[in-house]
N, C-alpha and C positions, 0 to 999 in steps of 0.2 A: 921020673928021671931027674935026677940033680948033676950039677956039678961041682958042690961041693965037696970036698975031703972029709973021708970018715970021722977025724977029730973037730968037724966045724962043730960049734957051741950051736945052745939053745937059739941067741940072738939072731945067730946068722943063718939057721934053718926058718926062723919063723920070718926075716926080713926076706928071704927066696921067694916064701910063699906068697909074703905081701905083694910082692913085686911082680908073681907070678899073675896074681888077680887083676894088676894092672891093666896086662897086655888082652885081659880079656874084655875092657870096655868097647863100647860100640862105635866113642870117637877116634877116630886115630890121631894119634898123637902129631903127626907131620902134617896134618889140615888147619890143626887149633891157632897157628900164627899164620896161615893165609888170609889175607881179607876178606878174598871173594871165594875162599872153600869153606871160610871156618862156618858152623852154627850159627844163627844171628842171632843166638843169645847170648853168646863170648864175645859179641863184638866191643861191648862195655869195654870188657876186662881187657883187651888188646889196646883197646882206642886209652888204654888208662898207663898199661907198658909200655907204649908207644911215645909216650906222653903229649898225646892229642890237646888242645891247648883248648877248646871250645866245644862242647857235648851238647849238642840237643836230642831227647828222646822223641821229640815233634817229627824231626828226619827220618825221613822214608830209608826203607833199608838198602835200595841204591846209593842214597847219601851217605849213610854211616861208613857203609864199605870204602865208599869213593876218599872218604875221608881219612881215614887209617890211611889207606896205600899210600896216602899222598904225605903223608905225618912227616916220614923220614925225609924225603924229599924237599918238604916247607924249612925243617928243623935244619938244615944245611944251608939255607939261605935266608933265615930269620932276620928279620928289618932290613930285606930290600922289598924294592917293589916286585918283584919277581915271584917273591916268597908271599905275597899278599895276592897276586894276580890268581898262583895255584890256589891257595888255601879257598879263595871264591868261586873257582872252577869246577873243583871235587866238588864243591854243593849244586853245579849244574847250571850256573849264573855266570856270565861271561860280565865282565871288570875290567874298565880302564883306568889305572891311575896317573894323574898329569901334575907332575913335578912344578913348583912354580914358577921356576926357570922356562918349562914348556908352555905356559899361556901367554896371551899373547892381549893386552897386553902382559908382563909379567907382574906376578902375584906377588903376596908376602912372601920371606924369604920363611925356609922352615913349615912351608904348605906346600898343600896339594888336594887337588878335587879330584874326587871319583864319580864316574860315567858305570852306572848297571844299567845292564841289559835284561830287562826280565824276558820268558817265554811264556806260552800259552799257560802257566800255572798262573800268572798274577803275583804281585808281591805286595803282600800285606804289612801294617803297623809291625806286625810280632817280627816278620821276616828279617825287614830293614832293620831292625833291633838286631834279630843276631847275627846280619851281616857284618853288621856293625864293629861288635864285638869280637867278631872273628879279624876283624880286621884292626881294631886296637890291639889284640894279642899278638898281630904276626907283625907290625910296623914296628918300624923303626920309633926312639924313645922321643926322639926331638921334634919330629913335624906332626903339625896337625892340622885335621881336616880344613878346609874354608867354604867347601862347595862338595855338594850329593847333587847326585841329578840320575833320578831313576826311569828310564824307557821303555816302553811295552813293548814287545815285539811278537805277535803272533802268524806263525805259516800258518795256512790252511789252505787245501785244495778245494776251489768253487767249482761248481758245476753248474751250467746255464745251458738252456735249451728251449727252444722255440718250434711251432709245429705250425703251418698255413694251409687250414683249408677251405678250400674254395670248389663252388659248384654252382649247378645253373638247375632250377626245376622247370620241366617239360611238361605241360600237361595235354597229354592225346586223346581228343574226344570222338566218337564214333561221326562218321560222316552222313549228314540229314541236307543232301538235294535238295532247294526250291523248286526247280523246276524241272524234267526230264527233258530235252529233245531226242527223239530220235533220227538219223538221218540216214539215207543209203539210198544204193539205186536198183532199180527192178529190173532184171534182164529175162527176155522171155526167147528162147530156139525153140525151132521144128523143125522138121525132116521131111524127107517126101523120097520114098525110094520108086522104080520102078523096075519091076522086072518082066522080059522078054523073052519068049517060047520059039525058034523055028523047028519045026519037022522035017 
């Protein structure tokens, strides 16, 4: 079945069919720019249209995703703090950034220190590197770092439990008398009937 007019050309029968073949891929086409529907093998190529500013293949494919969704959102607030707050968040890392005007006492002017909070993951040498970097791409041109100051912070549910027992051993041995006494009293009756005959 076509809908093209009897006089369409060679070009425009063979571009129907191309196009035809299309729709018979296995991706659908309105999943390939969700984050979190698309492949994670297009997630490259999105995080690239997006134009995601910091790519590591190291990140878990929680992070990549996290990181696209949040692209457009960063890119509308680019060199505030705001927009560096997200851009650390999507990787799963909670970021404070303290203007120098906010420490106390205050800082250089055109600084600011950041406070990470790591989680039960740990953060390593490579990490803090490309936090790093995510955060020279998304800050503003003129201020610069003076202070890192990185925090562990790990939840975990403990469990503790104690058990007290306590007993007493009995030991019951047969019973071996020294001496027997015996005691009691001796009672001795008799009777004596008599019986009597008149005629």
């Amino acid at each position: 079945m076509t809908l093209l007019p009897s006089n369409a050309t060679k070009y425009e029968r063979a571009l129907e069919k191309t196009c035809a073949r299309s729709f018979s891929l296995p991706v659908l086409i309105n999943t390939l720019r969700n984050p979190f529907k698309c492949p994670k093998e297009t997630l490259p190529w999105l995080a690239y249209e997006w134009s995601v500013d910091e790519w590591n293949e190291e990140w878990s494919e929680e992070q990549k995703r996290q990181v696209v969704a949040q692209a457009i959102a960063v890119h509308k607030k680019k060199g505030t703090r705001g927009a560096v707050e997200d851009a650390i968040n999507a990787l799963g890392y909670n970021i404070n950034a303290i203007e120098w005007w906010e420490q106390s006492p205050k800082g250089k002017p055109a600084t600011y220190q950041l406070d990470i909070t790591a989680d039960g993951r740990g953060v390593s040498e490579d990490v803090v590197d490309g936090l790093l970097k995510v955060v020279a791409r998304t800050k503003n041109t003129r201020s610069h770092m003076s202070k890192l100051r990185v925090t562990g912070s790990v939840s975990e549910t403990f469990y503790s439990g104690a058990c007290v027992i306590a007993g007493d051993t009995v030991a019951i041995e047969p019973l071996t008398p020294e001496d027997i006494e015996t005691s009691g009293v001796y009672v001795a009756a008799c009777s004596y009937t008599i019986y009597e005959s008149m005629g």
